[in-house]
N, C-alpha and C positions, 0 to 999 in steps of 0.2 A: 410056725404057729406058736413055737415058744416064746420065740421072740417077741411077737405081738402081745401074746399074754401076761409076759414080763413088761413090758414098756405099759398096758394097761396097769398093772397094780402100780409101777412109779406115780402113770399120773394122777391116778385116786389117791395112791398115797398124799402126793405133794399137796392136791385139793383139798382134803381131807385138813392136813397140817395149814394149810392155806384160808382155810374157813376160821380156824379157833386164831390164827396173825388179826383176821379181818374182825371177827365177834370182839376183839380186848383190845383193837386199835381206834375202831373207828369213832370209840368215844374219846378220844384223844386227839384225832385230825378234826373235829366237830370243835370241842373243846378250847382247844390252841387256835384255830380260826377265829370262833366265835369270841372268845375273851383274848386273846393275843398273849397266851398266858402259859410260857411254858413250863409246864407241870411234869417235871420227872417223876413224879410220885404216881402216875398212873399205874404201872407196871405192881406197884403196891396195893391200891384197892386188888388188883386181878388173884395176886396172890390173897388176900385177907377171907374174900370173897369162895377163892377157892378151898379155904380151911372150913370156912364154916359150911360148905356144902359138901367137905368128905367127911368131916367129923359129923353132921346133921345125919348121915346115910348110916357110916363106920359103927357110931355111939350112941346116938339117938333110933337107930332102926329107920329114920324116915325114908322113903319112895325117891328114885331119883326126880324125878319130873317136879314133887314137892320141893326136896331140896333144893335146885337149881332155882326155882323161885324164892324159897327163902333168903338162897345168897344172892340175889338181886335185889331184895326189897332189904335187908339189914345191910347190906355195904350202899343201897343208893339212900337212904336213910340217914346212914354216917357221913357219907359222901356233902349231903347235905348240909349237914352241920359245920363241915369242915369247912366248907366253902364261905358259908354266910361269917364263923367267925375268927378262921386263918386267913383264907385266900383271897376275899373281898378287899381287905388292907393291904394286901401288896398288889392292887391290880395297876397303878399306877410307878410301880417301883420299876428299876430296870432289871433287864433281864438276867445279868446276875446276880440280883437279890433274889429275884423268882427261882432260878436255879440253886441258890444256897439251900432257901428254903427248903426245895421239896426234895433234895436230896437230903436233904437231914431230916425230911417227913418219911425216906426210905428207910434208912437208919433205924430211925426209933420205933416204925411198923418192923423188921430184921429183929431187934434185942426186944419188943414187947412177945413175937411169936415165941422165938427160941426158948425165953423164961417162961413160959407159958405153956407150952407145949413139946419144947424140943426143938433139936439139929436135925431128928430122922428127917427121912422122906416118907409124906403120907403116902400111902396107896387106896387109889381109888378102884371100890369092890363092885365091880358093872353089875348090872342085873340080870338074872338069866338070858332074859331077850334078845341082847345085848351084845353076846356074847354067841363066837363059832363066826360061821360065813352066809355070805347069802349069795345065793348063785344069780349072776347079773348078764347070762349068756355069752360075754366074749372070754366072760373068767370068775371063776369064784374069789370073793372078797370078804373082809372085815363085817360084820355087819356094824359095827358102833363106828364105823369111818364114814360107812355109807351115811347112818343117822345124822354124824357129823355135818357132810355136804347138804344135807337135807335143810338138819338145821340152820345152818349157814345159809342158804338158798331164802329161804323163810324169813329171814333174819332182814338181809337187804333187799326185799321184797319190800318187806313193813317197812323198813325206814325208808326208803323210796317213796312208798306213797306217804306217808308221814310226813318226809320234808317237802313234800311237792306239791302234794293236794290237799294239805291244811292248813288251819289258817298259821298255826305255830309254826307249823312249817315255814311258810310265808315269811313270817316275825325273824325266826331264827336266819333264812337266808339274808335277806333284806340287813338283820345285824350283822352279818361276816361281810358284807359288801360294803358297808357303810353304816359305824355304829349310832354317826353326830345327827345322820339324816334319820334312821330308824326310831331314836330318839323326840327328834323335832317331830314326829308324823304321831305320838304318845306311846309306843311300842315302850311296856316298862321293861327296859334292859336288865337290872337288877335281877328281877321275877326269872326273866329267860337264863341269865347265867345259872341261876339256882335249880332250875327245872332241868337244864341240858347238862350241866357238869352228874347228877343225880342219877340220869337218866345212862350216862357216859361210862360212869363209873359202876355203874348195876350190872349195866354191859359186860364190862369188864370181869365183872366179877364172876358170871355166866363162862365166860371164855375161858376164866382159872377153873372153875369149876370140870367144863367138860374136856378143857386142856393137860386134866393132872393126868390120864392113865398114860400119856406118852410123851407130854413132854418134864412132868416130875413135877412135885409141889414140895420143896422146903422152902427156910427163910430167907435164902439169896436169889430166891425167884424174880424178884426183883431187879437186881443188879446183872444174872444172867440173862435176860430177853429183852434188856429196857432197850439195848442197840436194834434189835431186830424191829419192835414195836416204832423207834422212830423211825427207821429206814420205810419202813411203810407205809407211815404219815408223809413221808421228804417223797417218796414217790409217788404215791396217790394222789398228793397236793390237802392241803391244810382246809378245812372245809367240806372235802366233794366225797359225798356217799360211794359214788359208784367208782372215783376214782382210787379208793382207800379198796374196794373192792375188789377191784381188778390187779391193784398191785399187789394183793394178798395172795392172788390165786397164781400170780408170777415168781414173788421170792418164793411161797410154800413150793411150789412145781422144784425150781431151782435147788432151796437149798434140799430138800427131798433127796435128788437126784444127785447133787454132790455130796452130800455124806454118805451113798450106797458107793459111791466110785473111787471118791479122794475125800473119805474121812478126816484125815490128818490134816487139812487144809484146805477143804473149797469152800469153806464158809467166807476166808478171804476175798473170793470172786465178788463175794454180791456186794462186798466192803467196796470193792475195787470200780466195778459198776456203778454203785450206787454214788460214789465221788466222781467219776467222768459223767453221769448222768444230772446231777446238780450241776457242775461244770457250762453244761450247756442245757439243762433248761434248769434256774432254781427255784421254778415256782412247782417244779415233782412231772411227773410225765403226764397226767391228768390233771392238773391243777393250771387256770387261766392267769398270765401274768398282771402283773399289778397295775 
């Protein structure tokens, strides 16, 4: 019975960590599909987004549930801005101009936090609720893990029916499949880039938000998860909601589980996996070839 009950908290755990990979990626597999635009600076809104929703609780006194909205609507706000007048100019550039870019857009979000705030690590202050276990009948758990998958669950619900059963929806897939024909049919591209990189990056910043109490929020946030973040996009496939989905709930399980076992190095495995599975599909293990 131990056993069982230990092998349950792994795989909550892993879900749990698997839901905040999937909430800060999947506006990046959306993103890089949609505009062919590889943006290492995603990993940066998630961080910025996550400051402003633990200092809004920390300093400000606000309500989680407000704040988590705040750092979605001021980082897809920014997001916005950025886009129409950085990223828009380089959408035609090659991919290592795109990649100089936005890692030098890591960079200067890294030295703007630090001078601004500091090296600490913020600590995010849960709310009573929040906080203790909730008895789930096979075993008692986290309650803010379980909220977690909740959220997450909630999360690719809506963008499911979003990209499916709307007409943007419609718009957005129609451009990851073919931007010259969605274009031709009057689908203003532009408009959609602006809306979905916004909408991407709010995401994201949601994810830093409710990803600070365990996976850390200082100013190398960035630079520490950006491999995990693309490893999730390379798996899921660039574009597919559910397939960004499912490979979240895969590496979260995975690396969960390797760092209770082989701390000192099983995070290499999924490095490992993740090159033999490119290898032989490189369009991600959910994602439909070209």
């Amino acid at each position: 019975m131990i056993f069982g009950i230990d092998v349950a908290s792994m795989v909550l755990g892993g879900i749990a960590g698997g839901m905040v990979l999937f909430i800060v990626s999947v506006g990046l597999a959306v993103t890089m599909g949609l505009m062919g635009f590889v943006n290492l600076a995603h990993g940066g809104f998630a961080m910025l987004g996550g400051y402003v929703i633990v200092r809004a609780m920390n300093g400000w006194g606000i309500d989680f549930v407000p704040a988590l909205a705040l750092g979605f609507v001021t980082i897809a706000a920014a997001s916005a801005v950025c886009e129409r007048l950085l990223y828009a100019r380089l959408y035609t550039a090659t991919a290592l101009d795109q990649v100089l870019f936005t890692i030098g857009l890591v960079f200067i979000m890294i030295a703007s936090v630090t001078a601004l705030v500091g090296p600490e690590n913020q600590q995010l202050v849960l709310p009573p609720m929040l906080r203790g276990q909730v008895n789930l009948g096979v075993t008692q758990y986290r309650t803010y893990s379980v909220v977690l998958i909740a959220v997450g669950i909630a999360i690719v619900v809506g963008l499911w029916f979003g990209f499916e059963r709307t007409r943007v929806g419609a718009q957005i897939r129609a451009t990851v499949d073919n931007r010259r024909m969605a274009e031709s049919l009057g689908i203003n591209v532009d408009h959609l880039f602006t809306v979905t990189f916004a909408v991407g990056s709010g995401l994201a910043a949601v994810g830093g938000g409710l990803g600070a109490e365990f996976l850390g929020l200082d100013p190398q946030y960035p630079l520490k998860y950006l491999v995990m973040f693309l490893i999730v996009v390379a798996v899921g496939g660039l574009g597919r909601i559910t397939g960004v989905f499912y490979a979240s709930l895969i590496i979260g399980v995975l690396d969960f589980t390797l760092k209770k076992y082989l701390p000192q190095g099983g995070t290499v495995f999924i490095y490992g996996m993740t090159i033999l599975l490119l290898l032989w599909r490189p369009q991600g293990l959910f994602g439909r070839a070209a």
